[in-house]
N, CA and C atoms as an extended XYZ file, in Angstrom:
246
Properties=species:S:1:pos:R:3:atomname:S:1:resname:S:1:resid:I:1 pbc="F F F"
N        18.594       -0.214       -1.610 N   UNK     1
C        18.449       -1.639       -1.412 CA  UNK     1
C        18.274       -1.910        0.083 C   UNK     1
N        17.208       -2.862        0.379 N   UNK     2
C        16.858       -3.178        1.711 CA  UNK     2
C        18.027       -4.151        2.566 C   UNK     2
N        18.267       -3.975        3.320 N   UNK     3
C        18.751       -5.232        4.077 CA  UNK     3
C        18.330       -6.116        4.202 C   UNK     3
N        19.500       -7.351        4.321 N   UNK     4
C        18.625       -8.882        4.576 CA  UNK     4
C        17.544       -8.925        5.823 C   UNK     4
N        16.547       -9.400        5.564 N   UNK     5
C        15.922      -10.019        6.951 CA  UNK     5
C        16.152      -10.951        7.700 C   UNK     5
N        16.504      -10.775        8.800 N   UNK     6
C        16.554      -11.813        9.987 CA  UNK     6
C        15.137      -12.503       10.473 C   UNK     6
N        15.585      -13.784       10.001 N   UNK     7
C        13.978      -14.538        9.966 CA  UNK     7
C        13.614      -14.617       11.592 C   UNK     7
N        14.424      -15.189       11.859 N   UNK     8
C        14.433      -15.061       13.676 CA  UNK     8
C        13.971      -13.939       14.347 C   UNK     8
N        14.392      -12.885       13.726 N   UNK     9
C        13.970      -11.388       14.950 CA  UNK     9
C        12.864      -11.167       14.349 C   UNK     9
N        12.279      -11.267       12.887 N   UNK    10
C        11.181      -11.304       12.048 CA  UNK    10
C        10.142      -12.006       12.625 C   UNK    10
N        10.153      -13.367       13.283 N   UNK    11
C         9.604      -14.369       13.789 CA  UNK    11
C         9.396      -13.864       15.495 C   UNK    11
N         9.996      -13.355       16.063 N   UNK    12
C         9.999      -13.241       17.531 CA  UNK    12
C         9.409      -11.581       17.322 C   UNK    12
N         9.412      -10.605       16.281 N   UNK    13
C         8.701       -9.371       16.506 CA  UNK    13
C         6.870       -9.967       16.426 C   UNK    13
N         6.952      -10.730       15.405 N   UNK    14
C         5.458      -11.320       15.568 CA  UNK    14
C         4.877      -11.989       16.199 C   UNK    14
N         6.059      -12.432       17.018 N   UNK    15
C         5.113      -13.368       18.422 CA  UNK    15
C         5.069      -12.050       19.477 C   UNK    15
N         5.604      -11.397       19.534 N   UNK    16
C         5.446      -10.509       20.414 CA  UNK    16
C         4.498       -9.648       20.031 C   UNK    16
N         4.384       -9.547       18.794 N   UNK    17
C         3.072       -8.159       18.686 CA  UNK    17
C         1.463       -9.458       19.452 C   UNK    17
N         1.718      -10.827       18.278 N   UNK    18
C         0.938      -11.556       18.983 CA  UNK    18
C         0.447      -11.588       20.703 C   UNK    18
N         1.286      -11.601       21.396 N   UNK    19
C         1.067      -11.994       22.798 CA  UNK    19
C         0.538      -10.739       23.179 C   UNK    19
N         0.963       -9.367       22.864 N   UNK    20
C         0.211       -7.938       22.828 CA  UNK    20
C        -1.550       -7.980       22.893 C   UNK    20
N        -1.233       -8.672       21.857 N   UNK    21
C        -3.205       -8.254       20.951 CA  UNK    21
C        -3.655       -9.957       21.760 C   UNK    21
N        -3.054      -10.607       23.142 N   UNK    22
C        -3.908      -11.354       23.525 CA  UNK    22
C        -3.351      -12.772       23.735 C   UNK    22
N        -2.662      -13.046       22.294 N   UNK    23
C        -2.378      -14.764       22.385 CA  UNK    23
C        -2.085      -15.289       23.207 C   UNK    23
N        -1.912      -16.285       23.991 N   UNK    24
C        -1.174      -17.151       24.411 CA  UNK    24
C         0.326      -17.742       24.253 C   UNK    24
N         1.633      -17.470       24.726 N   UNK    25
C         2.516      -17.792       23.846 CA  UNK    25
C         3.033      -18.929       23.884 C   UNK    25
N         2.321      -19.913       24.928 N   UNK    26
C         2.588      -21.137       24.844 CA  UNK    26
C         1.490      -21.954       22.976 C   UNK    26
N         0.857      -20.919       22.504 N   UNK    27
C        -0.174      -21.528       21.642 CA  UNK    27
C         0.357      -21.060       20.218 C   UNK    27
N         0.829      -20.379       20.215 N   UNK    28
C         2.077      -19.542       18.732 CA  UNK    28
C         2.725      -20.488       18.291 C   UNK    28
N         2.332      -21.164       17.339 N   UNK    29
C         3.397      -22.144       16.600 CA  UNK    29
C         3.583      -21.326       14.956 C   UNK    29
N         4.389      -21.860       14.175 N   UNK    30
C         4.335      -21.838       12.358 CA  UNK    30
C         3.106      -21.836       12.109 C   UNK    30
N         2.056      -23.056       12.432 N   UNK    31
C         1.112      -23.298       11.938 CA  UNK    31
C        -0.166      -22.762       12.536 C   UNK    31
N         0.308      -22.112       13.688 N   UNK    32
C        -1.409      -21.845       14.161 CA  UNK    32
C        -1.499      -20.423       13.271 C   UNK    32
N        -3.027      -20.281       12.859 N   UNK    33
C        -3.720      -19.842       12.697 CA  UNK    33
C        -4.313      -18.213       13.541 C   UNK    33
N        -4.337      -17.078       12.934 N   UNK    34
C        -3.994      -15.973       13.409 CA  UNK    34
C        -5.630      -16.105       14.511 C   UNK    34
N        -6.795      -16.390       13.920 N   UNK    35
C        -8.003      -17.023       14.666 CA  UNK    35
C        -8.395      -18.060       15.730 C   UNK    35
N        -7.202      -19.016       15.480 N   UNK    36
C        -7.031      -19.758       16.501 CA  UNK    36
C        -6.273      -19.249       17.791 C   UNK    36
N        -5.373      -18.292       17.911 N   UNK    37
C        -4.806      -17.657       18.358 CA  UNK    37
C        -5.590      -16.069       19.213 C   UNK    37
N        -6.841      -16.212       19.009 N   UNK    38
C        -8.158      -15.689       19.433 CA  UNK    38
C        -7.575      -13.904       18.750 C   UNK    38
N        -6.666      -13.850       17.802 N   UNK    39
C        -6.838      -12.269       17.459 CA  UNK    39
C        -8.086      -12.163       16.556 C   UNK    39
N        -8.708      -11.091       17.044 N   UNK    40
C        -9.556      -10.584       16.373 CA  UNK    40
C        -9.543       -9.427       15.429 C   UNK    40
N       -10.560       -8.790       14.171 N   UNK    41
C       -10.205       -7.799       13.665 CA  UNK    41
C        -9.031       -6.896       14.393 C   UNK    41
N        -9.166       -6.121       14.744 N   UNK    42
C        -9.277       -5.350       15.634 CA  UNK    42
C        -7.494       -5.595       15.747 C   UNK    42
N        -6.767       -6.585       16.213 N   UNK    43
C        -5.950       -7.154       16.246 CA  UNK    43
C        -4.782       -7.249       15.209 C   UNK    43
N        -5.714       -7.473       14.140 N   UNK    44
C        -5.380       -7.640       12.814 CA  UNK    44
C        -4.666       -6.037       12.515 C   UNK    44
N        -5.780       -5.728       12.090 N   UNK    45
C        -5.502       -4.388       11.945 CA  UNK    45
C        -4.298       -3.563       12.289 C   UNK    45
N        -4.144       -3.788       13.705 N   UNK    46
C        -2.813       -3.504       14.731 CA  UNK    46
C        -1.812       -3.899       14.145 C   UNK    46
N        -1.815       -5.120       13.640 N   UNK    47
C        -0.489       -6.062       13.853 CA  UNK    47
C        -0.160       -5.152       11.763 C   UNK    47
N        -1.403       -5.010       11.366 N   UNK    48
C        -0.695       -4.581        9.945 CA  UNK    48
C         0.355       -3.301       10.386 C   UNK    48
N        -0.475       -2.367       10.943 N   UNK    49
C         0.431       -0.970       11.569 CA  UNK    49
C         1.496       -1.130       12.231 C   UNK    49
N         1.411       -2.062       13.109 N   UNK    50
C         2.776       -2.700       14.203 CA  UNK    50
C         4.091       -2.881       12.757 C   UNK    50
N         3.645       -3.782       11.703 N   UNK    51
C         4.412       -4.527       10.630 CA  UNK    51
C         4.906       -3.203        9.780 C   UNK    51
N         4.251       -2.138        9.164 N   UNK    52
C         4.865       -1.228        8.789 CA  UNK    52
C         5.759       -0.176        9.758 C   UNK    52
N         5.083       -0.028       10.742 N   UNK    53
C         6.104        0.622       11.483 CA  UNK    53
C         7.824       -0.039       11.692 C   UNK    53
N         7.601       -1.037       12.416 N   UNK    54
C         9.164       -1.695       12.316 CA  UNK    54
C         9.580       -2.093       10.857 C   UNK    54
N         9.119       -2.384       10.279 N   UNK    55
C         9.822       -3.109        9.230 CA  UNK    55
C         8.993       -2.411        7.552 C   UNK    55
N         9.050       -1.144        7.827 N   UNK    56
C         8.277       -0.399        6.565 CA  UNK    56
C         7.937       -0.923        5.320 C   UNK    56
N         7.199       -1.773        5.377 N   UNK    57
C         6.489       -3.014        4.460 CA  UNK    57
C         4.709       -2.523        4.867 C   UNK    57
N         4.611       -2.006        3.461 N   UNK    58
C         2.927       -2.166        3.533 CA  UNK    58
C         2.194       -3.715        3.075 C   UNK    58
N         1.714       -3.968        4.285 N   UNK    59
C         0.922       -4.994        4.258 CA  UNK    59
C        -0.450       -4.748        3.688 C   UNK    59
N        -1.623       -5.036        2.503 N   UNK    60
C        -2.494       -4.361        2.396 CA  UNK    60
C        -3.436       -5.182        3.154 C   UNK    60
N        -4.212       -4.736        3.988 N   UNK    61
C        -4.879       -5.209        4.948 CA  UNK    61
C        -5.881       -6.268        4.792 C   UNK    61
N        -6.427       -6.612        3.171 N   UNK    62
C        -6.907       -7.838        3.303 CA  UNK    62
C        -5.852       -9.052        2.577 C   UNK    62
N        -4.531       -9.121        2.559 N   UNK    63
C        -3.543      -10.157        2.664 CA  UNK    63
C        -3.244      -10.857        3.983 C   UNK    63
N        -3.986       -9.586        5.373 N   UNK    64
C        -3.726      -10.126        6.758 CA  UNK    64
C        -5.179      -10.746        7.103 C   UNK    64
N        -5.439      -11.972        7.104 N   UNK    65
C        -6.885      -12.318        7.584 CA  UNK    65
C        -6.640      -12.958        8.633 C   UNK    65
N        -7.592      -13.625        9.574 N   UNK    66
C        -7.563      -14.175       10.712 CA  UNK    66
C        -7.290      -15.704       10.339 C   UNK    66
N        -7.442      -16.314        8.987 N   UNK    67
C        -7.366      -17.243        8.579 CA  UNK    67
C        -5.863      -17.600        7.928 C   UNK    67
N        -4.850      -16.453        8.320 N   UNK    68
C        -2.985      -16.478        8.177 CA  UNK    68
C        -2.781      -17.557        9.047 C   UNK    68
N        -1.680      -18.027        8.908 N   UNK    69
C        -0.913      -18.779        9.545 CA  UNK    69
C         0.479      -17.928       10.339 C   UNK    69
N         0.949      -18.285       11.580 N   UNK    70
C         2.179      -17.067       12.449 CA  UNK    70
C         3.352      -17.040       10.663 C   UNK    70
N         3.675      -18.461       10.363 N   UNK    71
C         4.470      -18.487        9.126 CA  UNK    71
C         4.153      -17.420        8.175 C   UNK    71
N         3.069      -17.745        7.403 N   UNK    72
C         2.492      -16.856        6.510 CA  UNK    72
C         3.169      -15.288        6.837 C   UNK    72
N         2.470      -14.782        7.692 N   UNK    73
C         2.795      -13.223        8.460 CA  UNK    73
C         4.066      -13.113        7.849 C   UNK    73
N         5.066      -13.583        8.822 N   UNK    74
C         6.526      -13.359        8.713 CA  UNK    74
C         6.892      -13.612        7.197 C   UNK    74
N         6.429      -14.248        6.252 N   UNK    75
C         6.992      -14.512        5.083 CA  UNK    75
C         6.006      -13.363        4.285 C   UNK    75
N         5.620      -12.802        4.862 N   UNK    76
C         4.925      -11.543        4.077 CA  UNK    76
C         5.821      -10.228        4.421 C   UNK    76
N         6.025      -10.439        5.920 N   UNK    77
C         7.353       -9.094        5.906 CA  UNK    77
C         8.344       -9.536        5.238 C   UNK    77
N         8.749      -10.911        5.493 N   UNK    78
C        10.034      -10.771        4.577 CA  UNK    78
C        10.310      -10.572        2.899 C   UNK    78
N         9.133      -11.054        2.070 N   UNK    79
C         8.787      -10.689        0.980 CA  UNK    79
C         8.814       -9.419        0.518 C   UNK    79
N         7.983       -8.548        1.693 N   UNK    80
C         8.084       -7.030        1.790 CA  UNK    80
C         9.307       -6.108        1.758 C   UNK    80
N        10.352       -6.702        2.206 N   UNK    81
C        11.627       -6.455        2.530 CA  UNK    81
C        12.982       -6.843        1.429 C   UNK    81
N        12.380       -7.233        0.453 N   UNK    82
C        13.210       -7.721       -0.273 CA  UNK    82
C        13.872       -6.337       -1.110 C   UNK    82
C-alpha cells in the first residue's frame, strides 16, 4: 500500500520540474495551462520521466498534453499514488 500524498510537496515538485523545462514561476497558477506556460513537447516528455522517477506513477504519455492544466498534472500523480 502506497502512502498518502502530500498535495503540497506534489504541487511544489511540479512547479519546480516546471520552472526547469523554462516556465516562468511568477506565471504557474492551478489553472494555467502546460502551453501557456511555453513547455513544449520536449518538456512534456521530461516532466512524464521527472513524475515516475519521484513518485513511481506511470503517466502514459498522451494523458500529459500541453493542453493540462498545473492542477490536472498533480491530480494525476496523486491518482497514481493511490
Amino acid at each position: 500500500m502506497s502512502r498518502p500524498v502530500d498535495l503540497a510537496a506534489v504541487r511544489a515538485f511540479v512547479e519546480r520540474e516546471l520552472v526547469d523545462f523554462g516556465a516562468e514561476p511568477g506565471m504557474i497558477s492551478d489553472e494555467a495551462r502546460l502551453e501557456e506556460l511555453d513547455i513544449d513537447s520536449l518538456g512534456v516528455v521530461e516532466l512524464t520521466a521527472s513524475i515516475k522517477r519521484e513518485y513511481a506513477v506511470d503517466v502514459p504519455l498522451e494523458a500529459l498534453t500541453k493542453d493540462l492544466t498545473v492542477a490536472a498534472v498533480v491530480d494525476l500523480i496523486r491518482r497514481g499514488r493511490r
